[in-house]
N, C-alpha and C positions, 0 to 999 in steps of 0.2 A: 500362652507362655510356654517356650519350651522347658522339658523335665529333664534336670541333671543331676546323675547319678557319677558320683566320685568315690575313688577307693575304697571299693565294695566286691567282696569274692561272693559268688554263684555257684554251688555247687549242686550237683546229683540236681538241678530243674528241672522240669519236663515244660518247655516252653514249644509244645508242638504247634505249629499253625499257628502262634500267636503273630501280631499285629504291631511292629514298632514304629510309629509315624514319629516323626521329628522328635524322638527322646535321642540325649548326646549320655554318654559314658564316655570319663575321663578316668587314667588309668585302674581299670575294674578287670577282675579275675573269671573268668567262664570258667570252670573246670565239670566234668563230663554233662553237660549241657544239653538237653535233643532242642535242637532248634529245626527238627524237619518241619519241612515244608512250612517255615515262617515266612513273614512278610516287613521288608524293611521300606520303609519311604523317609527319605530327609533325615534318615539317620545318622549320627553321627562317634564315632567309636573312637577315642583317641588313647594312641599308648595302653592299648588292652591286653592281655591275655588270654590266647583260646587255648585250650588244652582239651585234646579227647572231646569236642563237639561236633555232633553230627547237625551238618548244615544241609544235608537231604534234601533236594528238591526245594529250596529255599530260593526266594525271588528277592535282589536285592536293586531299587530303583534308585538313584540320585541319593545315595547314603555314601557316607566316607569312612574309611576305616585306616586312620593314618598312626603311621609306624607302630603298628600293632605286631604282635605274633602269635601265627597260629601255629599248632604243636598237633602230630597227630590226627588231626581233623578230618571230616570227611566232608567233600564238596561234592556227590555225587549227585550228577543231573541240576545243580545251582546253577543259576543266574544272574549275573552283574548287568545290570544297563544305566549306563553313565555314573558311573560310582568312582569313588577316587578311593584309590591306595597308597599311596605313595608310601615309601618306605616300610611299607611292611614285609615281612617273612614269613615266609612256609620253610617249614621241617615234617620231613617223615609223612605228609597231607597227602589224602587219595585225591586226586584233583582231577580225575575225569569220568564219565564227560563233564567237561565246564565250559560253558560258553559264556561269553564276555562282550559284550557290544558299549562301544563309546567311554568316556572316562578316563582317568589319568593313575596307569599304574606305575608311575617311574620312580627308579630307587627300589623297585621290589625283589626281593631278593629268593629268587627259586632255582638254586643250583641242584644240578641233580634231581631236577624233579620230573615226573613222569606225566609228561601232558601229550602223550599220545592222542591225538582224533580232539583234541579240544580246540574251542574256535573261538578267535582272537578278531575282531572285526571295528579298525576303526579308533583304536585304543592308542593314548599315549603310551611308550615303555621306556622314555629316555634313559638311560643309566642303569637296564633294570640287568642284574646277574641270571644268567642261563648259564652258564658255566656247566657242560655236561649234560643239560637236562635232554630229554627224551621227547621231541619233537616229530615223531613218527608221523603222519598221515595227518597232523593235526593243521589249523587253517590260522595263518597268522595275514589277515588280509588289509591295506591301509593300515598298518602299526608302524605308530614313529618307534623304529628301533636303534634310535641313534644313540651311539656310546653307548651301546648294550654288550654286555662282557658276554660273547656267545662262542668264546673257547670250548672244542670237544663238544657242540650239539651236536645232537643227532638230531638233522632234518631232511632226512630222505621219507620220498613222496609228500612233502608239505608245500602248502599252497601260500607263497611269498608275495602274490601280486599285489604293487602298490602300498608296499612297505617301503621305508624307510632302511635299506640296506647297507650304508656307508659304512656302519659297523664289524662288517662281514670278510671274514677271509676265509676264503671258499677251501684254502690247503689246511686249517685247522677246524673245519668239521666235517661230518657226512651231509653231502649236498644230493644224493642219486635218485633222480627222480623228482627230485623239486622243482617248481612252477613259480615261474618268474616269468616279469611281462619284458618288452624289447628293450624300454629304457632302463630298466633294473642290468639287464644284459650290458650296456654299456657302462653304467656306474660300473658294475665288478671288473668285466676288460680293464678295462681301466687303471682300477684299483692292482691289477695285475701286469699293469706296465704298458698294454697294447696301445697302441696309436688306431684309433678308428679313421678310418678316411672314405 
């Protein structure tokens, strides 16, 4: 029987390395939290609150964390693999390195955020806001990035192959040095009036 915890604040915990298999939290408060290096499986987080949690080297498998917000947080060296986000937001979040494999983050809202060198492999981001974020060297590889609001990123030197690019107008952000495969090449021509023949 899964365990659900509802409108419950968490403070000052020291939930290191612990173990969350298939418990759901329905809008609950984390407030300075150490969840390093914890472990989530089938978890499920809705409408939460993270404030000031260190998600340190934390391995998150097939858990969802929908339209939540994190504040603060720190994601350094964490791990997503098939995990859904959908609608949540980062504010203020140290978010690399974070690598991200499979799952549905769209509707995620990360303007301005600094996801230098982090890797993005495979992942939904329909709709998600980049607005500004900081896309430096980082590996955005097969991401559905349609209808992604990526006004003023910065994506030089990132590696685009086999995304989902329709979203993209290459005169409203830094492109220099980004890697894209041929047919991506065509999408954007395109999208900038060329006639291929």
């Amino acid at each position: 029987m899964v365990e659900l915890t509802e409108d419950v604040t968490f403070r000052d915990d020291d939930w290191y390395a612990e173990e969350f298999v298939e418990r759901h939290f329905s809008r609950c408060r984390f407030l300075h939290v150490d969840l390093t290096e914890a472990v989530t499986r089938g978890a499920v987080f809705t409408e939460c609150v993270f404030g000031n949690v260190q998600f340190n080297a934390s391995r998150h498998t097939d858990s969802a964390f929908l339209r939540c917000e994190f504040k603060r947080c720190n994601f350094f060296e964490a791990e997503f693999t098939g995990c859904k986000l959908v609608g949540s937001s980062f504010v203020q979040c140290d978010l690399r390195p974070l690598r991200v494999t499979g799952g549905d983050w769209s509707y995620v809202v990360l303007p301005g955020a600094d996801l230098r060198g982090v890797a993005f492999s495979g992942v939904r981001m329909r709709e998600a806001d980049l607005t500004g974020a900081n896309c430096a060297d980082a590996a955005f590889t097969g991401v559905d990035l349609s209808a992604a609001q990526l006004h003023a990123a910065r994506l030089t030197g990132c590696d685009l192959r086999g995304s989902d690019l329709t979203a993209l107008d290459p005169t409203a952000v830094e492109v220099g040095g980004a890697v894209i495969d041929p047919d991506q090449a065509l999408v954007i021509a395109r999208s900038l009036g060329f006639e291929i023949r």
